[in-house]
C-alpha positions, 0 to 999 in steps of 0.5 A: 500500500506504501508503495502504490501510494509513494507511486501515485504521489510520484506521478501526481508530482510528474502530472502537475509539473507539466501542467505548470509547465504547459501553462506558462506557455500560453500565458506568456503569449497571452500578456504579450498578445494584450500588451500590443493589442493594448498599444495598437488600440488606435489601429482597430485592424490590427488590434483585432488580429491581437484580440483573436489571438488572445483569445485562442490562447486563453482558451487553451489555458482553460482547457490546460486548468480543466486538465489540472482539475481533473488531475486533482480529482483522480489523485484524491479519489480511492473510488467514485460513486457509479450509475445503476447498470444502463444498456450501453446505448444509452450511456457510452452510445449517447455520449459517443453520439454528441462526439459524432455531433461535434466532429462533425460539425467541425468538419470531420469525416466520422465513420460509424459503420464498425459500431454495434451496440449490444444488448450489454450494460455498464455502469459509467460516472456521467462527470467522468464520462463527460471529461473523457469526451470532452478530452478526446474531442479536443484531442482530435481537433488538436492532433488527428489530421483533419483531411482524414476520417476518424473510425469508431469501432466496437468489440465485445468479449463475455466480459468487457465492451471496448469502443475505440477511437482510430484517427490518422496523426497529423504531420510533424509540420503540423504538431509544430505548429499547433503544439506538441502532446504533453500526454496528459490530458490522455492520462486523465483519461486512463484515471478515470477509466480505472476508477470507473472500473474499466481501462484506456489503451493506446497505440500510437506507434503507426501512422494512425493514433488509436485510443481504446475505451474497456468496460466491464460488462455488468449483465445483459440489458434484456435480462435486466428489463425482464 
């Protein structure tokens, strides 16, 4: 027990200088991008280029303090409280619906054609859940190459529902100028899925980037309805 805590404190420490890090980033930008719209004021053109860019940058400065809330979180939490046991379509499917709405609406090409949703039901932490999706559409925005369509992608075993996320990397050019993967946000994610009793898995060690979600499966939905 020592040493899982030791570890866990070993890497909070780890998340939370990075967070830290990253942040200082954008806000360094921000100041500067305010101090010369500031001093552009008279230039309303100009002034405006300025304004945007603030703002792009304090929008990721809320998604880094979303992160770092979610860090605190896992890292203070031994367990959560979990719904009732719910068909898997109304809780994974529904909110894998919104992140279909929302990739799409951004210009994605989102391919459903591998989902199923069995008869099957989890148990899900709705603010969790609602965390996860929340990374994995920013995530995608960030670092999936928008020229490319993103797959989703549903497996099921006796005892685990998996749904996974398949998206083409953008190029080396294009991470540098949108900004390198800290990594952290998707360890967030593998918290959270541990705690709700299921597990993360990533790949990225081709061309694609793919991001697995596991949930146990607690029994079957017709059965529970009977």
């Amino acid at each position: 027990k020592e040493a899982r805590e030791a570890s866990m404190r070993d890497e909070r420490n780890r998340l939370l200088t990075g967070l830290a890090h990253d942040i200082r980033t954008p806000l360094a930008g921000l100041l500067a991008s305010l101090d010369l719209a500031r001093k552009k004021a008279e230039e309303p053109h100009v002034c405006m280029d300025y304004i945007d860019e603030s703002y792009r940058k304090a929008m990721r400065i809320r998604d880094l303090s979303d992160q770092l809330f979610d860090s605190f979180r896992i890292f203070t939490l031994d367990k959560i409280e979990l719904e009732p046991p719910a068909p898997v379509k109304n809780t994974v499917g529904d909110f894998f619906s919104e992140f279909y709405e929302e990739l799409t609406l951004s210009g994605y090409d989102v391919r459903v054609e591998q989902i199923c949703w069995n008869p099957v039901c989890v148990c899900i932490n709705y603010g969790f859940m609602t965390r996860i999706m929340s990374n994995l559409v920013s995530n995608i925005r960030k670092y999936a190459d928008p020229g490319a369509p993103v797959s989703l992608i549903t497996t099921y075993t006796d005892k685990k529902f998996s749904i996974t996320i398949v998206n083409a990397k953008k190029s080396n050019l294009d991470l540098a100028i949108t900004g390198q993967a800290h990594g952290i946000g998707t360890r967030n994610i593998e918290g959270m899925m541990k705690l709700m009793g299921g597990d993360c898995l990533i790949d990225s060690s081709g061309m694609n980037y793919l991001i697995t979600l596991v949930f146990p499966v607690l029994e079957n939905a017709d059965e529970q309805e009977s």
